[in-house]
C-alpha positions in Angstrom: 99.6 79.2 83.3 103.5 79.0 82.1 105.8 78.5 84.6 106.8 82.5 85.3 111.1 82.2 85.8 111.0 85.7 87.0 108.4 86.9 89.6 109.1 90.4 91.1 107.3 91.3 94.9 106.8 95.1 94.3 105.2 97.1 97.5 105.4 99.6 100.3 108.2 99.3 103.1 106.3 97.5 105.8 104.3 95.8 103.1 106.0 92.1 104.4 107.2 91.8 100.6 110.6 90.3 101.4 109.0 87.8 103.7 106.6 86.8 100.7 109.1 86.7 98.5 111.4 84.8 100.7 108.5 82.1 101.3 108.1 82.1 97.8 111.3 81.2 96.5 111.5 78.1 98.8 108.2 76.7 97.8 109.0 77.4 94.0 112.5 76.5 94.4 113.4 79.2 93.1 116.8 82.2 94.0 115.6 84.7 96.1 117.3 87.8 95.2 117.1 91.2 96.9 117.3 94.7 95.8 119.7 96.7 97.0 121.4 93.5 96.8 124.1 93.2 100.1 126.6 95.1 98.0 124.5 97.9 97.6 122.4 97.5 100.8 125.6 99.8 103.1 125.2 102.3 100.8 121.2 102.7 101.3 121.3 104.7 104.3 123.3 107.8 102.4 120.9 107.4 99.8 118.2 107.6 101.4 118.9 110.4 103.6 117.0 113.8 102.8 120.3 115.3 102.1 121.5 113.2 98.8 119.9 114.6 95.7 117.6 112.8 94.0 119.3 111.8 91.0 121.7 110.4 92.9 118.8 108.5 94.8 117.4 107.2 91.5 120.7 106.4 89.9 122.0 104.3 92.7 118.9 101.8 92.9 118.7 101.7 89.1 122.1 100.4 88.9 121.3 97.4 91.3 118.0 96.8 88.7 120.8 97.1 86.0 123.0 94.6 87.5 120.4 92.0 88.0 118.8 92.7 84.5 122.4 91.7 82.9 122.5 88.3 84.9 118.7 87.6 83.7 119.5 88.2 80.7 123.1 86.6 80.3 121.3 83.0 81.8 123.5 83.8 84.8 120.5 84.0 86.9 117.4 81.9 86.4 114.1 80.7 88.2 114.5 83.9 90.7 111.9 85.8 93.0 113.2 89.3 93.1 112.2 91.6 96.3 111.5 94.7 94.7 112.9 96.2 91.5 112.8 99.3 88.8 109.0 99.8 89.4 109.8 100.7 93.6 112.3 103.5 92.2 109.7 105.2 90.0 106.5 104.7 92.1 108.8 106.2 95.0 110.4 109.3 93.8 108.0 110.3 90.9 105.7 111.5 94.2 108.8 113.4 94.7 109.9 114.4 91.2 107.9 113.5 88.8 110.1 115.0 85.6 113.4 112.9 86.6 111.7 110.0 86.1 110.6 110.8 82.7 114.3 111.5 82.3 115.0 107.6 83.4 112.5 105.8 81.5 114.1 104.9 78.3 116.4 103.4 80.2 114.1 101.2 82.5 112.5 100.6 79.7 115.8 98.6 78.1 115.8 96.7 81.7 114.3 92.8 81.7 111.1 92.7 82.5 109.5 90.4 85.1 106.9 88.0 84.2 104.4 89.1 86.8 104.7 91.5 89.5 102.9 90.6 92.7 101.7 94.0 94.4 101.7 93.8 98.2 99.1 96.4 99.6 98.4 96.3 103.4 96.4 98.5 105.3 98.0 101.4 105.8 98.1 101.3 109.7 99.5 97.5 110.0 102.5 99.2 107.7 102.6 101.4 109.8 103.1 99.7 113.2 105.6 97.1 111.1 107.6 100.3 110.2 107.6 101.6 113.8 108.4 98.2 115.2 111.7 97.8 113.3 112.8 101.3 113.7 112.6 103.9 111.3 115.3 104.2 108.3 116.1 107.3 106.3 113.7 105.9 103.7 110.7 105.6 106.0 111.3 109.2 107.5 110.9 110.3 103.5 108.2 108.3 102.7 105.7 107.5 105.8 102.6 108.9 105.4 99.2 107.3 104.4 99.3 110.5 101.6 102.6 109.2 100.3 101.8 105.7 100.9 98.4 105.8 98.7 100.4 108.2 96.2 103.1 105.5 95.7 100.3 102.8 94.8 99.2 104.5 92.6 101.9 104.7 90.7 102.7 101.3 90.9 99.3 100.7 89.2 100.7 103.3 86.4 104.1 102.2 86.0 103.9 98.2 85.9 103.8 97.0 82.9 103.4 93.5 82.6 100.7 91.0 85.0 100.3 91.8 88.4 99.1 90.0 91.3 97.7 92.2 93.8 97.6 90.9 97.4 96.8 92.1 100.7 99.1 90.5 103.1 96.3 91.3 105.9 97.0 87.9 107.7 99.3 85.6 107.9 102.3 84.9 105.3 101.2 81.3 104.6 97.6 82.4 103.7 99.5 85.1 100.9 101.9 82.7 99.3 99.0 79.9 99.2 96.7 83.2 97.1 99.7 83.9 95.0 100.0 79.7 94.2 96.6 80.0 93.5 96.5 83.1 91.2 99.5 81.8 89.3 98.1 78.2 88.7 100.8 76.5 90.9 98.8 74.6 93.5 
């Protein structure tokens, strides 16, 4: 397989995405980049209360998949593991909404596209207990439920559109990264 200069880790909060794709970026060398980026990430908590419409949800996290689209496609950024990005914003809030997504899609749609996606998928309950361990956020008080949580994968499986990696992220984070080597031809 091609060496892949823009992986995406797409999955549940709790899923331990942002710990894979941390991990990964160091063993590929690569920029580990996070959506909401820093800049954005103070902002997350009005967003993701109950109380801010949901354009206003969807807007906001597109705009952080906007920025990071431009530097991908300017050459700013290269050789980058991305935690999360446009497909977390419609797998979330079509469960919620599904017509304002149909509204945003000719605009994801002009976004750069990753050259694989790896899907983290957990069991439910082990989410779960990570959630509860960290405290719950806004988000999680919208989302958490093993109804939403099954919902939201499936729309991942609807929405991504270019090779995905599915992974369970059962055990420990070195067996993961070592499957996701594997599966992209990188051992």
């Amino acid at each position: 397989m091609k060496k892949m200069p823009f992986i995406v880790v797409e999955g549940f909060d709790g899923s331990g995405k942002s710990t894979i794709a941390k991990e990964l970026s160091k063993v590929l060398g690569y920029t580990y980049e996070k959506t909401p980026s820093n800049l954005f990430q103070s902002a997350r908590e009005v967003f993701d209360s109950k109380s801010a419409p949901l354009v206003e949800r969807i807007a906001f996290y597109t705009a952080d998949c906007m920025k990071l689209s431009v530097k991908l496609k300017t050459g700013e950024l290269q050789n980058v593991v991305v935690d999360r990005f446009y497909y977390s914003t419609i797998a979330y809030h079509s469960i919620l909404v599904p017509e304002l997504i149909q509204q945003f899609n000719p605009f994801f749609r002009q976004l750069q596209k990753p050259d694989v996606v790896i899907l983290v998928k957990p069991d439910y309950n082990l989410v779960f207990q990570r959630i509860n361990a960290r405290g719950l956020s806004a988000n999680d008080t919208l989302f958490l439920s093993e109804e939403n949580y099954n919902k939201i994968y499936e729309m991942y499986e609807k929405c991504i559109d270019v090779p995905i990696i599915r992974i369970g992220n059962n055990s420990s984070v070195q067996s993961s990264i070592k499957s996701i080597l594997k599966q992209l031809n990188y051992e």
